[in-house]
VOGU-3710 file (C-alpha; in Angstrom, 3 decimals, decimal comma):
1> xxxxxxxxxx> 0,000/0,000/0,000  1,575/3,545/-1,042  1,679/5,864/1,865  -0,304/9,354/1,313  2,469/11,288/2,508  1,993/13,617/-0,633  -1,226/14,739/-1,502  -2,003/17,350/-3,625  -5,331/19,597/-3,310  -6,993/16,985/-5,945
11> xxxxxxxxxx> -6,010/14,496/-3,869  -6,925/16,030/-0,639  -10,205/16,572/-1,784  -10,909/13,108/-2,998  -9,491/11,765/0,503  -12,065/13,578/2,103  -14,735/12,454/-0,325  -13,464/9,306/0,566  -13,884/9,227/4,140  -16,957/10,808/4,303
21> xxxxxxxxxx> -17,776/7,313/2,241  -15,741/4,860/4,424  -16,347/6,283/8,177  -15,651/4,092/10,960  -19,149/3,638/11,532  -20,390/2,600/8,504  -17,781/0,007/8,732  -18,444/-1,051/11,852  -17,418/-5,313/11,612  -20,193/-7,727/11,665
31> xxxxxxxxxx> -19,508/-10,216/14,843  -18,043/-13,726/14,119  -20,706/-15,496/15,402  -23,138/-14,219/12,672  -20,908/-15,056/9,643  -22,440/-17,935/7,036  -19,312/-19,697/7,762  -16,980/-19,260/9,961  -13,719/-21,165/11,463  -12,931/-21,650/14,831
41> xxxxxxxxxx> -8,833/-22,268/15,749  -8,409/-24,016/18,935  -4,334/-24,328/20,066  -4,989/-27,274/22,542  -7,185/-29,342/19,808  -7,117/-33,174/20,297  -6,413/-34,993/17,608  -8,619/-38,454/17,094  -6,985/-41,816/16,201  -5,944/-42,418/13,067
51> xxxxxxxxxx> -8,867/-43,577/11,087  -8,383/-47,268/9,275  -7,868/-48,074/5,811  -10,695/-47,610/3,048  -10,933/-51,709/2,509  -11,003/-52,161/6,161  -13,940/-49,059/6,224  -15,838/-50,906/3,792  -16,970/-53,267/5,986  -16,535/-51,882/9,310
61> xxxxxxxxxx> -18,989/-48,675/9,289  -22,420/-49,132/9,239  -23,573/-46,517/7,159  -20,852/-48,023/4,569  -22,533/-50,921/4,814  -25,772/-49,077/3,890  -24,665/-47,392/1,217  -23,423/-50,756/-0,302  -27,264/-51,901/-0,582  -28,575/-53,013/-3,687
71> xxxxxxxxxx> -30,083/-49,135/-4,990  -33,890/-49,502/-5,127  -36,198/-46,199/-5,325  -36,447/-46,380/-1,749  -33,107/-46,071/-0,879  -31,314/-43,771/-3,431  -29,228/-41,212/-2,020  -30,052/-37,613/-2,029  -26,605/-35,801/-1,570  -27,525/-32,824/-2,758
81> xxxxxxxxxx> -30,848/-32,608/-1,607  -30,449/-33,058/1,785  -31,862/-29,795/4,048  -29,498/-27,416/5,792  -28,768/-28,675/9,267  -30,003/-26,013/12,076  -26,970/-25,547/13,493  -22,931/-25,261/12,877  -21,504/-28,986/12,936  -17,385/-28,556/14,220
91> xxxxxxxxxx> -15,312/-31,012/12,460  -11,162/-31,193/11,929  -9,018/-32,159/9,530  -9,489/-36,005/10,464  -13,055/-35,651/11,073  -13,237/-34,026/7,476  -11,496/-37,016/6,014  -13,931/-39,333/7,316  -16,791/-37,495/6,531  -14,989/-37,671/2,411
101> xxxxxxxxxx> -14,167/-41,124/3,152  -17,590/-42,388/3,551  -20,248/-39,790/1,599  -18,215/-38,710/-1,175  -20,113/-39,204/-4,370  -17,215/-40,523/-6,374  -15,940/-42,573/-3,695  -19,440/-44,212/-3,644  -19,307/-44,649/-7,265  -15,995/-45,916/-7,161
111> xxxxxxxxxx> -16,625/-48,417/-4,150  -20,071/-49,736/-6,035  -17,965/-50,404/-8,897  -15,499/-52,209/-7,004  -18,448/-54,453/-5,352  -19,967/-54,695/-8,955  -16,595/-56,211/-10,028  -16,578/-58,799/-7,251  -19,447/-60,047/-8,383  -18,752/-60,676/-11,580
121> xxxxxxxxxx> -16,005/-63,612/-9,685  -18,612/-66,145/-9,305  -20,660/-65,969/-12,075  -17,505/-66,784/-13,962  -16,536/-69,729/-11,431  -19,620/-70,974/-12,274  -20,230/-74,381/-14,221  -21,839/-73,559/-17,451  -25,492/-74,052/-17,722  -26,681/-77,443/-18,866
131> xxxxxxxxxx> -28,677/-78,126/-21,809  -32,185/-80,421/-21,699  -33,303/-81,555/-25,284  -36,509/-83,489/-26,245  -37,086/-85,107/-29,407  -39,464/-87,299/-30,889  -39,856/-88,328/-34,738  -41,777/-91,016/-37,626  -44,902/-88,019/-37,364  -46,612/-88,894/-40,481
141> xxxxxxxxxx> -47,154/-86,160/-43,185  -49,733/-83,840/-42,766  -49,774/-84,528/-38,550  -47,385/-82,184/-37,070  -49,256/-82,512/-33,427  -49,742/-85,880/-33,193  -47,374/-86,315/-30,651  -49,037/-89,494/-28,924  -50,358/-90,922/-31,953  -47,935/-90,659/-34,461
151> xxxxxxxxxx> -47,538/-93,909/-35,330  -50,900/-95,505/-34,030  -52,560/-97,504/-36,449  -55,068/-95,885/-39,419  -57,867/-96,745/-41,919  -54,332/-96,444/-44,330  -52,053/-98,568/-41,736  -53,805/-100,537/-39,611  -51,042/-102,620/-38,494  -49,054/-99,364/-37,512
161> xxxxxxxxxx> -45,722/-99,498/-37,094  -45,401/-98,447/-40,737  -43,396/-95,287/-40,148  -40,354/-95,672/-37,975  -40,710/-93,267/-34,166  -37,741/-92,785/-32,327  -38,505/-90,174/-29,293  -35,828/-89,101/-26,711  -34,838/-86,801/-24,045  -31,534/-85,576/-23,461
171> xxxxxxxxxx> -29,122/-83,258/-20,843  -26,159/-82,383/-22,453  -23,340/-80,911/-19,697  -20,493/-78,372/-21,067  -17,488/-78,815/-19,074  -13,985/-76,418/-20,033  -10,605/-77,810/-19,949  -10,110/-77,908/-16,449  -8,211/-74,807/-15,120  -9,616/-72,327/-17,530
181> xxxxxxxxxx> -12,689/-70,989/-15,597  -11,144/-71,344/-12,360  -8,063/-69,141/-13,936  -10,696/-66,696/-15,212  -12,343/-66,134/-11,877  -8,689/-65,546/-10,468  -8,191/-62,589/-13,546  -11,338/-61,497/-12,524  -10,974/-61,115/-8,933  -7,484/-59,637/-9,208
191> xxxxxxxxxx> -8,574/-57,076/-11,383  -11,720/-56,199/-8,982  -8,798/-55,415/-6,286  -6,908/-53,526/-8,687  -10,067/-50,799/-9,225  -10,018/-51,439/-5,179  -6,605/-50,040/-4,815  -7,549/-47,456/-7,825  -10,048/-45,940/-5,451  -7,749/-45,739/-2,624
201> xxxxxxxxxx> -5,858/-43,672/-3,989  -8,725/-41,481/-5,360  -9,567/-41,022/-2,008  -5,906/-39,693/-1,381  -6,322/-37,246/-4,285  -9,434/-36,108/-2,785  -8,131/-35,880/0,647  -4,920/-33,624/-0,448  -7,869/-31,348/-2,143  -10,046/-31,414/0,697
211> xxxxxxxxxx> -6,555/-30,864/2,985  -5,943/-27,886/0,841  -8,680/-25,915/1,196  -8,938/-26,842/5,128  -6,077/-25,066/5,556  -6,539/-22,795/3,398  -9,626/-21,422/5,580  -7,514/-21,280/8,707  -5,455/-18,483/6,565  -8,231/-16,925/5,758
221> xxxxxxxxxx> -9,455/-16,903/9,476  -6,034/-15,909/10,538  -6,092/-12,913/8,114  -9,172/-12,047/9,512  -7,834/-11,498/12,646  -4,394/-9,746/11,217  -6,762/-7,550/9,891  -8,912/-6,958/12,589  -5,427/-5,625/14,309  -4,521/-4,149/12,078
231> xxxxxxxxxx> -7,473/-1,891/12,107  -7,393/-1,482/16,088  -3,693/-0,163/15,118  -4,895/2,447/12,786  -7,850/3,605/15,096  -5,082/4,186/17,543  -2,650/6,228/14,928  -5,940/8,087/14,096  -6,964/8,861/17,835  -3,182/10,311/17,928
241> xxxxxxxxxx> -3,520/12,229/14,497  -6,668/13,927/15,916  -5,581/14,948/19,079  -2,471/16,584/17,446  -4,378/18,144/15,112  -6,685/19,526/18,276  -3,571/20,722/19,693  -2,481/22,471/16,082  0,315/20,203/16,041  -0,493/18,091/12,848
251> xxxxxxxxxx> -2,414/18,840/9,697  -5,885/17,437/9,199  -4,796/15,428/6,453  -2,890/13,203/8,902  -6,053/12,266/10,248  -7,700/11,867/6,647  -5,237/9,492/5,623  -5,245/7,695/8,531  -8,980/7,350/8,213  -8,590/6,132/4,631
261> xxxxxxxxxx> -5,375/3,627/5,258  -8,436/1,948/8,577  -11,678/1,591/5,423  -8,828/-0,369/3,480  -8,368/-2,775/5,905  -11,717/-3,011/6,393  -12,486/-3,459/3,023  -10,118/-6,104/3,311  -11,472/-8,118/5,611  -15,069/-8,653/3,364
271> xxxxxxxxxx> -12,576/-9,740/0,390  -11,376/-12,520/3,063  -14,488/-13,091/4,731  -15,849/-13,906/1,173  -12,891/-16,277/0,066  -13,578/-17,868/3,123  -17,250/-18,791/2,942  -16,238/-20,130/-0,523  -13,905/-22,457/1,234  -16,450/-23,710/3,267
281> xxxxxxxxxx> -18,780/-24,297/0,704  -16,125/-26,429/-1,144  -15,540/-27,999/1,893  -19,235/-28,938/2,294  -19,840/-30,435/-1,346  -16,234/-32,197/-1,298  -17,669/-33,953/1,988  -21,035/-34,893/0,643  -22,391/-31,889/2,885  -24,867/-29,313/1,387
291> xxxxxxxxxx> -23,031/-26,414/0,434  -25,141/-23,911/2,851  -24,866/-26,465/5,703  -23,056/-24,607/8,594  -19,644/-25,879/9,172  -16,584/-24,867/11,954  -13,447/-26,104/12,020  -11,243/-26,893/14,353  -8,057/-26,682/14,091  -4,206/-25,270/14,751
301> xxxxxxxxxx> -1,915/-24,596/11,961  1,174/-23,760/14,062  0,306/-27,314/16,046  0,214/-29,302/13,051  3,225/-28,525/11,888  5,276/-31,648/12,772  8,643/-33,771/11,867  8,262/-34,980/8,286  10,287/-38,298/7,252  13,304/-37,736/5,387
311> xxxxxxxxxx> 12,831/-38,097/1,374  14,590/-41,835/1,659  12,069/-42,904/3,970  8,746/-41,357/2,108  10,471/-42,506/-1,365  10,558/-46,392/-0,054  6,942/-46,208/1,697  5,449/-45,362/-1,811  7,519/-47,647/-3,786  5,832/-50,379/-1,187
321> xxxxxxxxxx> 2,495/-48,984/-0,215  1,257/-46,323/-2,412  -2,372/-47,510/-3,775  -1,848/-46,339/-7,470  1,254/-48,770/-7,857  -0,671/-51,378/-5,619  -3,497/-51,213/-8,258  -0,784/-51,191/-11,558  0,972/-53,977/-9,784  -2,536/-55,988/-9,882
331> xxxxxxxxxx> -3,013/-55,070/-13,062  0,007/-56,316/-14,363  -0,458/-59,803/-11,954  -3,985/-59,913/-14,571  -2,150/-59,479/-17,347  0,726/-62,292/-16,972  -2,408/-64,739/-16,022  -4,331/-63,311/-18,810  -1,145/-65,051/-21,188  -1,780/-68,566/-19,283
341> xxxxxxxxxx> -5,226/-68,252/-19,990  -5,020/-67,622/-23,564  -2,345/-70,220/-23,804  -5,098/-72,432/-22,545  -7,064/-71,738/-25,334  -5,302/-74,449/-27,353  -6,981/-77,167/-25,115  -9,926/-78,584/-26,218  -13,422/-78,466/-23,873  -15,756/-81,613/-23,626
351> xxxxxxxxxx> -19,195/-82,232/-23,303  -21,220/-84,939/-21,850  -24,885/-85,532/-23,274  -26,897/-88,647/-21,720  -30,119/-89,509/-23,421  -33,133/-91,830/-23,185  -34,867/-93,428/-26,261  -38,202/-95,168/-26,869  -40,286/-96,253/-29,387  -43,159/-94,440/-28,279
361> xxxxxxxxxx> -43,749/-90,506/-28,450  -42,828/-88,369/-25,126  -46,793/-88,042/-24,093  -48,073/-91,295/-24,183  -47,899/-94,571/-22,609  -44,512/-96,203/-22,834  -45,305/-99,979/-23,992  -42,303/-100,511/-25,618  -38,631/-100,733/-25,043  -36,210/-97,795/-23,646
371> xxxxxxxxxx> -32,961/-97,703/-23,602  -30,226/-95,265/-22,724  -27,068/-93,416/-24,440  -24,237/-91,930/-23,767  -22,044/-89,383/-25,762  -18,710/-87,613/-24,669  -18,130/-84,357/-27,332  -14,540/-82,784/-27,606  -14,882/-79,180/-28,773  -11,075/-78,796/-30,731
381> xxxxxxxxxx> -10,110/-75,820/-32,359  -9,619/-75,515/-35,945  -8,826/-73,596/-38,608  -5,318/-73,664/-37,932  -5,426/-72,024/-34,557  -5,286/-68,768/-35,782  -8,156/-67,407/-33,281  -5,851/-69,537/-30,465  -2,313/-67,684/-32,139  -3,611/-64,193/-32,292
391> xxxxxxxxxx> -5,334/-64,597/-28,812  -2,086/-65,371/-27,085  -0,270/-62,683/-29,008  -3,028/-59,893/-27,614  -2,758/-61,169/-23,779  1,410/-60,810/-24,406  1,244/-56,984/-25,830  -1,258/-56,613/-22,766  0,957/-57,940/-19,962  3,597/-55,736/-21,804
401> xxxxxxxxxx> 1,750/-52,722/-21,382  1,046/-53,633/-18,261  4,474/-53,958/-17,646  5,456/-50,286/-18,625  2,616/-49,317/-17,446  3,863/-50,263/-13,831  7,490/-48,629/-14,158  5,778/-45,399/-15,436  3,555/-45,118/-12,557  6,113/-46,137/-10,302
411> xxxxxxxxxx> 8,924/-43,137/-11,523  5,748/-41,274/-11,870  5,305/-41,398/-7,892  8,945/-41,372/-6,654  8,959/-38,205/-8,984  5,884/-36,214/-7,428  7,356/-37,373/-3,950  10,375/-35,667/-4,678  8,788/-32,841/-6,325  6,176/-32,372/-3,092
421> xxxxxxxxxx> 9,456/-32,982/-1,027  11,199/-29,672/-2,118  8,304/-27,407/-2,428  7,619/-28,613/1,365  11,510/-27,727/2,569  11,095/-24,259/0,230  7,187/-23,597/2,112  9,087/-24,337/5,252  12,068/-22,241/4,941  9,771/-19,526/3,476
431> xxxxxxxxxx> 7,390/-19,615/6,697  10,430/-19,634/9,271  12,494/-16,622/7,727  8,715/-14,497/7,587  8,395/-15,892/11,014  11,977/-15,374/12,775  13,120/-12,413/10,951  10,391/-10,463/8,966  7,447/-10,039/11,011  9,448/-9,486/14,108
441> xxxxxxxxxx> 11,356/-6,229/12,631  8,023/-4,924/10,983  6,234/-5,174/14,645  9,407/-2,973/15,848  9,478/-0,870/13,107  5,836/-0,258/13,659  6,275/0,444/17,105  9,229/3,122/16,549  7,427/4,933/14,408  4,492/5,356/16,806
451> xxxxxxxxxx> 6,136/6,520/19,660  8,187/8,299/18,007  4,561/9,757/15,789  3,455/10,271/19,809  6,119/12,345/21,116  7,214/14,748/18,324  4,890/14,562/15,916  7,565/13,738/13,326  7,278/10,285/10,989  3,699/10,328/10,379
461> xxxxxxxxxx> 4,105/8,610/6,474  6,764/6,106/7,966  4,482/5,258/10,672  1,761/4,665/8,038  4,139/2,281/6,191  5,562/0,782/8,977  1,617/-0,281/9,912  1,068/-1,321/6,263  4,268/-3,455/6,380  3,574/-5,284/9,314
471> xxxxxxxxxx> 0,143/-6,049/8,157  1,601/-7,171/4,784  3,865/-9,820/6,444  1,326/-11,280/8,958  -0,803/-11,642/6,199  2,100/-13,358/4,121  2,819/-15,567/6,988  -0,312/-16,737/7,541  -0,343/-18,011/4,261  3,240/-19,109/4,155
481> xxxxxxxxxx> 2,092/-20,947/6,976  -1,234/-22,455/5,297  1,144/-23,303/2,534  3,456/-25,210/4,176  0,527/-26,956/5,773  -1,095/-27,748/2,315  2,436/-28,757/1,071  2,978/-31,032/4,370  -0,353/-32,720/3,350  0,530/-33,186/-0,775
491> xxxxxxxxxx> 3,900/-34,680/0,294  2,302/-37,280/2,690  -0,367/-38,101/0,000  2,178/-38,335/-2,689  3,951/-41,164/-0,765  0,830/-42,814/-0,305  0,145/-41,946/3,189  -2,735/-39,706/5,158  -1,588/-36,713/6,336  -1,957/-37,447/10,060
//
């Protein structure tokens, strides 16, 4: 902010036109209590225990376990249509995450999917269907329904027996080489806990979102209250600027431009109080919440700074643990049995068909002999095996795609880890130097200039950007401090990890 140490009579007279607009009064701060949204920081927070994994959630909570319910019109979910609670619900950071964890739309859709997939393993471990025939023959010409009668004797055959009948009923059995459906069901399965692991670590992308603009609220509430001080500070400068100018010991303007630097701040402070509610709301529909429900958080940036493991440490835990190479690593498991399966292909299947004959057709009395059969099919395949050749060929290139695939992914993640790693050490360093060295010498600079403003009446422009300084750096250290917070949290969910 420019100090108005140099007005000219223009200038003057739009500083007055200006205050008469932004008086104290009109100003005057709505209380925090009757924001839309506000955020509550409490130092001595408790933090909960640490929540368990997504596959173990699925069938531990109960309202998981409700959500997993086959969807009927009874019981489809209304996320965004559920009514605005009556009163502020106070969650933190972990709270949040569980909240994500179990009403997030997409992770819904993602865990339905996943449960979809399983069971799909069954059906394909399964025996194949079997196959009941009935057949009965010798109907004369011209007597396609005499079933029972087909060969009874006529004016034109009265000895019957004229035109052969042969009637049966069969069950015919498919059966695959054995090995193929049971390796099927495995492919199947494996792949069902791939798109498992695939919405783990959608949930860890989510979470680093939802992390993000958590603590990006708690700047916002911090700058709130920088600027809240800050305009205390200037009503004080102002009270000093009038009383000199009482005594005829500083020009009016002082106290003009001190009026103008306080409806600044002020008009500061509805820019922040409007990113903040913004926050919230995104906080609210990232949660499954409706965005006008009334939400506080809880929470202590300063606190939740902790030790981070060294980059060795979070580079091995995501080489081992992180969900995206747990679900490529699954993925490339299906592949390799996809080849055995298609090598099975070459191996015939049988089928079984038993059958009973008699002389007689299938509705009527059986006076005559029955006897039984039995017949063993083997299904080869032909045609030179080129469906067989080609089919193997496909399930290689896939298990080889698979394969880079999985070393992608994997320098992929060691890559963002080390990428989160150093913007986290330059967020931190940034944050300490604003901390230690910065905001300390503004505060003295600040105070300097006022006494000195107090005594002599000399300084008054360098008091006025001593005062804008040190608000400038509070505000840049609350968000060098949200930063390094939101930086703390990417690096953790790069390596595969909450950020707990």
């Amino acid at each position: 902010m420019k100090p108005l140490n140099s007005a000219t009579p223009f200038a003057m007279a739009a500083v007055v036109v200006c205050a008469s607009i932004f008086s104290v009064s009109a100003l005057a701060q709505t209380p925090a209590n009757s924001a839309p949204g506000s955020v509550t920081v409490q130092a001595g927070d408790t933090l909960l225990a640490t929540p368990p994994s997504i596959s173990s959630q699925l069938g531990a909570n109960s309202k998981a376990a409700e959500m997993f319910a086959p969807v009927t019109k009874a019981n489809t979910p209304k996320i965004y249509t559920k009514p605005v609670s009556s009163g502020p619900t106070e969650m933190d950071l972990r709270q949040l995450w569980n909240e994500l964890k179990v009403n997030n739309p997409q992770l819904s859709s993602l865990r339905e999917s996943y449960l979809s997939a399983k069971a799909t393993v069954p059906q394909i471990a399964a025996p194949a269907n079997p196959q009941v025939g009935l057949v009965w023959s010798g109907m004369p010409a011209n007597s396609p329904f005499a079933l029972g009668g087909a060969n009874a004797p006529s004016p034109n055959n009265p000895g019957g027996g004229g035109i052969s009948s042969n009637n049966s009923i069969s069950v015919a059995q498919p059966f695959q080489f054995p090995g193929k459906k049971s390796l099927a069901a495995d492919i199947a399965d494996t792949n069902a806990e791939a798109l498992l692991a695939s919405s783990e670590s959608t949930y860890l992308q989510l979470g680093a979102q939802l992390s993000t603009l958590y603590y990006g609220a708690l700047s916002a509430q911090k700058q709130l209250q920088v600027l809240k001080e800050s305009v205390m500070r200037l009503e004080m400068i102002k009270n000093v600027a009038k009383a000199r100018y009482a005594n005829n010991a500083a020009a009016y303007v002082e106290f003009l431009n001190a009026q103008v630097a306080q409806s600044a701040a002020q008009a500061d402070q509805f820019n922040v109080e409007r990113q903040l509610d913004v926050a919230l709301k995104n906080i609210n529909t990232l949660v499954g919440r409706h965005s006008r429900e009334k939400l506080v958080l809880r929470g202590d940036v300063r606190r939740a700074i902790n030790g981070v493991p060294t980059l060795i440490e979070l580079e091995d835990y995501a080489e081992t643990s992180h969900p995206s190479l747990k679900s490529s690593a699954l993925q490339l498991d299906a592949a390799r049995k996809g080849v055995d399966l298609a090598k099975k292909a070459y191996l015939p299947d049988f089928q079984v068909i038993g059958s009973s004959y008699t002389p007689r057709g299938p509705f009527s009395a059986n006076n005559g002999a029955l006897f039984y059969q039995f017949e063993l099919d083997l299904i080869i395949p032909l045609y030179f095996f080129t469906k067989e050749k080609y089919g193997v060929e496909q399930a290689q290139r896939n298990q080889a795609a698979a394969e880079a695939g999985n070393i992608s992914n994997r320098q992929q993640i060691v890559l963002a880890v080390n990428t989160a790693y150093a913007v986290y050490e330059q967020a931190k360093n940034q944050a300490q130097f604003l901390k230690d060295r910065q905001v300390p010498q503004a505060d003295a600079a600040y105070k300097v200039g006022l006494t000195q403003y107090s005594n002599n009446g000399q300084g008054f422009n360098d008091l006025l950007t001593a005062q804008t300084q040190l608000r400038n750096l509070e505000i840049a250290l609350a968000q060098a401090e949200s930063n390094l917070m939101q930086a703390q949290a990417v690096l953790m969910v790069s390596a595969g990890k909450e950020p707990f």
